[in-house]
N, C-alpha and C positions, 0 to 999 in steps of 0.2 A: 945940424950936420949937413953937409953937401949931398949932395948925390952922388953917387960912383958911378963910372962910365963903365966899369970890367964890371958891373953889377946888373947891369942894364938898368940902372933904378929913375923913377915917375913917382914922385908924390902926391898923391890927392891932393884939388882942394879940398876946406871945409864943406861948402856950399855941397860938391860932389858925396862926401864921406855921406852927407845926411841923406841923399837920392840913394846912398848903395847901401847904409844900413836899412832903410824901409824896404828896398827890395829882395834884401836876404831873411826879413821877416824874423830875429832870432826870438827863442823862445823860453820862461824860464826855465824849462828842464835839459836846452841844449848841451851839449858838449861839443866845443865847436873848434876845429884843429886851424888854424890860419898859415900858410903857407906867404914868406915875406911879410909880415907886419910892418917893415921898414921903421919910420917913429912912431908907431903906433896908431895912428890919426883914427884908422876901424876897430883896431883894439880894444883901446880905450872905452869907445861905446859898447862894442859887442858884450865886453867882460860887463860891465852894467848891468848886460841884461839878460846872460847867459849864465850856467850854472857852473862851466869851467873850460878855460880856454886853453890850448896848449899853441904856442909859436912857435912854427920853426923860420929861422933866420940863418942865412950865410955871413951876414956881414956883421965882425965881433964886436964892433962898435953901438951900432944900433941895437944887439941884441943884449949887449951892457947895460946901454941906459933903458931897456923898457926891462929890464930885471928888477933895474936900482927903482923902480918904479912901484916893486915892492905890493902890486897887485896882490889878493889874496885867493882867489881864484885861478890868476895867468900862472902857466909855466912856460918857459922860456929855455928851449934849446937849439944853439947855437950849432947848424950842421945845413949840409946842403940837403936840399930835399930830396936830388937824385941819389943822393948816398945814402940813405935811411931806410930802414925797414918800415913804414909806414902804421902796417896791421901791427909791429910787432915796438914799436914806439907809443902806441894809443895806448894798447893793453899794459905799459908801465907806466905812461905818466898821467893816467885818467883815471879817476875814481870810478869802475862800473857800477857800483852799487845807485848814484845819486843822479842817471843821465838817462832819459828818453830818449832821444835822438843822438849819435855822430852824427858832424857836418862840418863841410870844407870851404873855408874861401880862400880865397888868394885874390892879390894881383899880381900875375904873375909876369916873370921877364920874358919881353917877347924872343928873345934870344931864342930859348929853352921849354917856351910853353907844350910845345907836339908831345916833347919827351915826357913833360911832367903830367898831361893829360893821359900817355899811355901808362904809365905807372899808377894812378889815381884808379882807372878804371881798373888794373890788375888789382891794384890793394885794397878796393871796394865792399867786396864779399866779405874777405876773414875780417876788416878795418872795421865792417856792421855800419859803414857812412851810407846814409840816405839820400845826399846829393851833396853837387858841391855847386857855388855860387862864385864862378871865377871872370878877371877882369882880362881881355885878352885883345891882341890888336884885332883890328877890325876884321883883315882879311882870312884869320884863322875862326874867327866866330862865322862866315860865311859859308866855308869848309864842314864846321860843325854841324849846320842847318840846310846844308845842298842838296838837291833832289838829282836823282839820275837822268843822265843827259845835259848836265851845266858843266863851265868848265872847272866850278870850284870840286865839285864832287867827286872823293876818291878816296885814296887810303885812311883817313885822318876819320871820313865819314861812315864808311862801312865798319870800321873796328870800334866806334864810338855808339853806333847804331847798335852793335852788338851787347852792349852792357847799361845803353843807358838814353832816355831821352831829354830832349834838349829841346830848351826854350830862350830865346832871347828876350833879356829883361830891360837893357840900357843904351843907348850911345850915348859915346862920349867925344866931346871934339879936344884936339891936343891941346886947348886951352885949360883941358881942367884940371892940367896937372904942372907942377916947377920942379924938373925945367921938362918946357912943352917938346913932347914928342914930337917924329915927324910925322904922325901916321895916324891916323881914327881910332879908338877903340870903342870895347863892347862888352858888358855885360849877360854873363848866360850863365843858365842854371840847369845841370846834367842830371837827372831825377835819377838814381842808376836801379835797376831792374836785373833778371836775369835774361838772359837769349831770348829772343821769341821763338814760342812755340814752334816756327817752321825749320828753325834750324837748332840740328843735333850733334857737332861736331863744329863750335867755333875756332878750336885751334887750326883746324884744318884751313876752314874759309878765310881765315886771316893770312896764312900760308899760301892761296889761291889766291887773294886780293892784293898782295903784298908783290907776287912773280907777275900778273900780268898789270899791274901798273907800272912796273918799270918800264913796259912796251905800248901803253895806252893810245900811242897814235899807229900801232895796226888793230886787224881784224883780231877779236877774239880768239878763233882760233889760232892764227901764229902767235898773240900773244901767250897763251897755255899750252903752246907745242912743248917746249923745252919741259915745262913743269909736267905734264904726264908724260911724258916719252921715259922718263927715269923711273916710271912705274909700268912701264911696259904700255902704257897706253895711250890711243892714239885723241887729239886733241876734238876735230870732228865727232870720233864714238859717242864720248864723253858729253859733246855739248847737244850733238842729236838725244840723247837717251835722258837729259835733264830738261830736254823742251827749248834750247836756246837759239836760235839764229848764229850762227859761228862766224855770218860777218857782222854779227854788231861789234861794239865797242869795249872796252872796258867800264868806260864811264857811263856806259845805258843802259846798265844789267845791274835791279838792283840787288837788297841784301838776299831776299825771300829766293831769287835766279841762285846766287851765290851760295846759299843753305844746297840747294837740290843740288847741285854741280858738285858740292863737297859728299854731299851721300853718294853719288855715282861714282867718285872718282874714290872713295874711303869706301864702296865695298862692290866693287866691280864685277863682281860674278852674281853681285844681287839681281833679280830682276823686277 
């Protein structure tokens, strides 16, 4: 089958498939959800070696012939992944009784990847997934692993920091897929966890990370002006009484700043 361009679709090579099975290590007790199986090329092995695999696939085609493939372990549902209940698709098409682990791969479309990473991390907890092992372009795996003060670091990292960490397991050059991207990618593996201890109110911090990166090239303070002014409070208060510099950056403050800034701003009369 061709690739689709409204797909964003990159098929492994062989030689590659055998570098990303060893790196996602499956195991016999997994239950392993794969996001894009496309013709199956990780499938195939995974189900081998795992105890039951469920695929979601967009494209009706592809998700035909790895059915007709008649696996007895894969199931195969044919849906976008942004349009699924996640936690609530594992818990009907997966046996709990027979599975040590959930666990997620994908390669996913670089289109679409941010949205499906934020979804993954929300559907984590109730889903009971342990990590996921996903294929991504280069420049968003960079994002994932950025430390505060680079230009990659920002939204994508503080809200991934918040549920999960993250290790880089591969590159790959556009050769190792047909037909060849334009662009690098990378293997990473999200361990997902709960918040760290310093911080107690992630919806908040995400809320706070999300308003002043849309303003990342002023100071701290004007970028959080707006977002406390609507809570009656003033942006300075705020960032003196969580210990912050108000002319830093956005992007130089990291998560643990970001934890204390949301306790001050989320109970203001505290002292």
């Amino acid at each position: 089958m061709r690739a689709r361009k409204r797909f964003a679709q990159h098929f492994l090579e062989p030689a590659w498939v055998t570098k990303l099975v060893t790196a996602i290590d499956p195991a016999p007790g997994d239950a392993i959800v794969e996001i894009g199986p496309g013709r199956g090329a990780i499938t195939l092995p995974l189900a081998a070696r795992v105890a039951q695999l469920l695929a979601i696939e967009v494209d009706r085609d592809l998700a035909a012939a790895l059915e007709a493939r008649a696996l007895p372990n894969v199931t195969v549902v044919t849906a976008d992944v942004l349009s699924v209940d996640l936690a609530a698709t594992v818990r009907t098409h997966l046996d709990q009784a027979t599975v040590a682990r959930r666990r997620v791969v994908g390669n996913l479309p670089y289109n679409i990847s941010s949205p499906i990473l934020f979804r993954l991390l929300a559907a984590a907890p109730a889903g009971g997934f342990i990590d996921a092992t996903l294929m991504l372009q280069e420049e968003v795996a960079e994002r994932l692993i950025a430390v505060p003060g680079t230009g990659e670091y920002g939204v994508l990292t503080i809200c991934t920091a918040l549920g999960a960490d993250v290790t880089r397991l591969l590159s790959l050059p556009p050769g190792a897929f047909r037909p060849a991207p334009k662009v690098r990618s990378a293997v990473v593996r999200l361990a997902f966890r709960p918040p760290p201890a310093e911080v107690h109110d992630s919806t908040l911090v995400v809320a706070i990370v999300r308003a002043v990166f849309t303003q990342r090239r002023k100071t701290l303070a004007n970028a959080l002006a707006p977002f406390v002014s609507s809570r009656g409070l003033r942006a300075s208060d705020a960032l003196e009484r969580a210990g912050i510099d108000p002319r830093r950056r956005p992007e130089t403050v990291s998560l643990a700043e970001y934890g204390r800034l949301a306790d001050v701003i989320g109970h203001p009369d505290k002292d």
